[in-house]
Phi, psi and omega in degrees: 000329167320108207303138179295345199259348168307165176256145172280130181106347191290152157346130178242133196254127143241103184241138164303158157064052214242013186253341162211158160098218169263344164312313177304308184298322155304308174298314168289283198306285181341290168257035147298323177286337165108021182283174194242093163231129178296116058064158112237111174223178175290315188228091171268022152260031172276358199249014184032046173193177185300123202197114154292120170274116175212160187244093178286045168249347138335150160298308215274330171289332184261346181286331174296329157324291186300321205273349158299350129328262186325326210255335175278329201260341189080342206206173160194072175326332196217140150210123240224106170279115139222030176280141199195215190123128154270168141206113231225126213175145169266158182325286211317319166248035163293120165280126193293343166296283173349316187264322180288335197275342171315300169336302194305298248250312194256353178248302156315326183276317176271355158297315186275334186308306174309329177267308199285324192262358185302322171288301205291349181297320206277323198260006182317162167281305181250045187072142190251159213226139197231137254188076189257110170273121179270330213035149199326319174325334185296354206231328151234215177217163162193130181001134131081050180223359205303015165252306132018244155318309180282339190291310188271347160270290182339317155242043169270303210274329215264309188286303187305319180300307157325307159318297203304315205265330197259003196274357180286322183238054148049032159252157189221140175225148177191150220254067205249170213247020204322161157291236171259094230298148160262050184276170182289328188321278217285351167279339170278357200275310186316248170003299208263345169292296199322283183327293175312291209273004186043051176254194168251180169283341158287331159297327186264342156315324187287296167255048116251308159276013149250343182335286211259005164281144173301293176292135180241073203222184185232128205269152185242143193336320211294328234250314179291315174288337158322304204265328156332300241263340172300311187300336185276356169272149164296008157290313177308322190257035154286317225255094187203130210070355344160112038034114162214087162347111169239055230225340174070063128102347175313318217258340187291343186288000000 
């Protein structure tokens, strides 16, 4: 499963949601940078290359990451959380199948991602970096997202506690917050805002996902993995416990 084009001896990587979006994007930069990375998605053959396929709303799904990680890589420097899935409702009829498997996915998942990778993250050689895409949600909130919003301040919460426990044995974490993405996730947000807000769909991109940015532009995956590939530099790992606003300007009004 190891990308052929890794260096030997390179950094062994794990990203979640890794079949589209920015998990794809993240997975081609990273190795394009030459790290050795596990791909991980539910459904990989969307991603049309080598992809672990696991339903990281399971135990037994982020432990098979990790230890296919270990048995390909030997090692696991990086785990990158970013699997995800919306559902857009106001509380009184959100369905609770909905909420739990949201919960499961942005919240759960990346906790056992943490636990279960934790000795080998400690023992990266030049420290392991645990990479949470939180989104801008993590830092506010808005209608008819609530599992959602609380699941990215939940693991907001999850990465700083990670800093406080890892920093004697050199694991570092952080959190970054992008707005909206131009993934399949927020072209299905469209559709389903349109419903929820009884708009059409160019109305809710307009006043609604662009409403509170300052830049009124939809951020591209590439854009996001850039800034992955920054935090995985030693530049980067000052930025630990770390909220790191990606947002054109959301979170400044």
């Amino acid at each position: 499963m190891a990308d052929a084009q890794a260096r030997d001896g390179g950094r062994g990587v794990i990203v979640t949601g890794a079949g589209s979006g920015i998990g794809l994007a993240v997975t081609e930069r990273l190795r394009r940078d030459g790290d050795r990375v596990l791909a991980v998605d539910l459904h990989p053959e969307a991603a049309g290359r080598d992809v672990l396929a696991a339903d990281l709303t399971t135990r037994e799904g982020n432990r098979a990451a990790v230890d296919t990680a270990l048995e390909e890589f030997g090692r696991v420097d990086a785990i990158i959380a970013n699997a995800g899935f919306q559902h857009v409702a106001p509380i009184r009829d959100f369905d609770p199948d909905a909420w739990d498997s949201l919960l499961a996915i942005l919240l759960t998942s990346p906790f056992l991602l943490a636990k279960y990778g934790w000795d080998a993250l400690a023992a990266a050689p030049d420290g392991g970096r645990f990479i949470a895409v939180a989104s801008a949600h993590a830092l506010t909130a808005s209608p008819f997202k609530s599992a959602y919003v609380s699941a990215k301040h939940g693991v907001l919460g999850l990465v700083r506690t990670i800093t406080l426990e890892g920093a004697e044995s050199g694991v570092t974490s952080a959190a970054l917050c992008p707005a909206y993405v131009r993934t399949p996730l927020v072209e299905k947000q469209i559709s389903d805002q349109a419903r929820a807000h009884g708009m059409s769909e160019d109305e809710v991109v307009a006043r609604v996902m662009l409403e509170r940015q300052a830049v009124k532009r939809l951020i591209e995956p590439d854009e996001v993995a850039d800034a992955v590939a920054f935090l995985l530099t030693p530049a980067g790992r000052a930025f630990t416990g770390a909220a790191l606003p990606m947002d054109q300007g959301w979170t400044a009004r």
